[in-house]
C-alpha positions as CSV (number, residue, x, y, z in Angstrom):
1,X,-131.2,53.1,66.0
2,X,-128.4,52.4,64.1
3,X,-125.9,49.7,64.9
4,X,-122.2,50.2,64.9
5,X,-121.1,46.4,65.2
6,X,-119.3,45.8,62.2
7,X,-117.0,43.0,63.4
8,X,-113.7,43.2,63.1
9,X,-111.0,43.6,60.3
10,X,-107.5,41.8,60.6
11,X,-104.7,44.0,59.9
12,X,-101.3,41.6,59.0
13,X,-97.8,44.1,59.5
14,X,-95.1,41.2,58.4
15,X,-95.6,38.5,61.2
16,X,-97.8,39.9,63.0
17,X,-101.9,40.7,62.8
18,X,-103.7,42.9,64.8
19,X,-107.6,43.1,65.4
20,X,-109.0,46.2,64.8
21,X,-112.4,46.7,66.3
22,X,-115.2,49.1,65.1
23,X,-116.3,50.7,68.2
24,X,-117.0,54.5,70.0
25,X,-113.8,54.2,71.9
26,X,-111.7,54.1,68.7
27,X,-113.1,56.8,67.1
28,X,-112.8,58.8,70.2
29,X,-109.6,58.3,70.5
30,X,-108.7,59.0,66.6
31,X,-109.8,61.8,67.2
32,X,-108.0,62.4,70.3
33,X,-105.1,61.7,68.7
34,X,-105.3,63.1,65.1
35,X,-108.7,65.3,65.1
36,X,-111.1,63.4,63.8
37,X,-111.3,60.0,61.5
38,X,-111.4,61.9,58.4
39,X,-108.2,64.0,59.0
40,X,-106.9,60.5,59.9
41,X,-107.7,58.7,56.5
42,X,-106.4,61.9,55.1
43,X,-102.8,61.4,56.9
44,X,-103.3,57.5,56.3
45,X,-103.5,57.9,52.0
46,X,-100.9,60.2,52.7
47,X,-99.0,57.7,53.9
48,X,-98.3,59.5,57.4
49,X,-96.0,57.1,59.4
50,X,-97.7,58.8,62.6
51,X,-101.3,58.2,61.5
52,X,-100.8,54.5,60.3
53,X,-99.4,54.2,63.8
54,X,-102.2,56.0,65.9
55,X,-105.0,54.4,63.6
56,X,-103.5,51.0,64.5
57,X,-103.3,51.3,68.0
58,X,-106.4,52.9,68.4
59,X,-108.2,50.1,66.9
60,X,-106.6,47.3,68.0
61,X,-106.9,49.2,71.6
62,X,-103.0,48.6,72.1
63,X,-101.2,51.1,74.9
64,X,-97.8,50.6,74.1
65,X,-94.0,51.4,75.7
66,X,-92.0,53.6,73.2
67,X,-89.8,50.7,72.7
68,X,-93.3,49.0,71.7
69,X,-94.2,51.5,69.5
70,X,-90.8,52.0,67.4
71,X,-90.7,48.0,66.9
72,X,-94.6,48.9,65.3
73,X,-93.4,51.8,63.5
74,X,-90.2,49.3,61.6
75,X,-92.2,46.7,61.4
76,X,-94.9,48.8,59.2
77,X,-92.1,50.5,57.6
78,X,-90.6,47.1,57.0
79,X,-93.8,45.9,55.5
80,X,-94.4,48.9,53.6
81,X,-96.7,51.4,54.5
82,X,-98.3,51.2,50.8
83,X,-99.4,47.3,52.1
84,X,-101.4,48.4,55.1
85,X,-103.6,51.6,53.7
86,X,-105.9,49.8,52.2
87,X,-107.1,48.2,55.0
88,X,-106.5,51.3,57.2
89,X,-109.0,52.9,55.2
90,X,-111.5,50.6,54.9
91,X,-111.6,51.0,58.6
92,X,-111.8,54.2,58.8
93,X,-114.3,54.6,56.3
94,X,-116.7,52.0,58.0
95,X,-116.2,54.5,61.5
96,X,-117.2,57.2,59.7
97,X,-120.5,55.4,58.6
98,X,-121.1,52.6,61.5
99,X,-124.8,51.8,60.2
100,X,-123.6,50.9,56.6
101,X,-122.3,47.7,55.8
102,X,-118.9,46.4,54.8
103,X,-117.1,45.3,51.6
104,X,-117.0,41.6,53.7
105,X,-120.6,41.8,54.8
106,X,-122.0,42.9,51.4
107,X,-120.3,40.1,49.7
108,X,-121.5,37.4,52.3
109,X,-125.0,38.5,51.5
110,X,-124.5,39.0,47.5
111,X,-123.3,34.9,47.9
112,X,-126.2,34.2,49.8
113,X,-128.6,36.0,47.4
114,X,-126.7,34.1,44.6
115,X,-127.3,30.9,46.6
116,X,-130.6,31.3,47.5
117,X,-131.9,32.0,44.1
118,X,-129.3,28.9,42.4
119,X,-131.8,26.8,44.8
120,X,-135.2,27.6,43.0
């Protein structure tokens, strides 16, 4: 059984950070909103205003006023939308493979590996 619990990845637009959380009900509605999380890295490398938005408040599980929503949209714009792909990829990419491991978890257990044999 595979587990899709990856944690959680912090997300910093300007002053503020949001929590995005790998779980079923983000990807569903990614895909509610953009057609599936491929499509939606594909709209988020291309730097898709929309898409950054959606992905965001799909995985930080925001519902948010229009007013809410345009102060989002400015303050990613404001931040630059080149500064928060990254990340929104690296989200996406760990939906699309919930089993796997991420960049964060990999490196914890390298360290510990690197630890563990420095002790011998």
């Amino acid at each position: 059984m595979s587990k899709t619990d990856h944690g959680t990845v912090e997300l910093n637009v300007g002053d503020d950070s949001y929590t995005l959380t790998f779980n079923l009900k983000a990807v569903k509605k990614i895909e509610r909103m953009l057609g599936s999380v491929f499509i939606a890295m594909q709209e988020v490398q291309r730097f898709n205003l929309s898409a950054i938005i959606q992905v965001i408040t799909a995985g930080a599980g925001l519902a948010l006023k229009p007013s809410e929503q345009e102060a989002l949209e400015e303050a990613v714009y404001q931040a630059g939308m080149i500064s928060v792909t990254p990340t929104l990829i690296e989200y996406l990419s760990a939906l699309l493979n919930p089993a796997a491991k991420t960049a964060d978890q990999m490196a914890e257990a390298e360290a510990a590996a690197a630890t563990g044999s420095a002790k011998k």
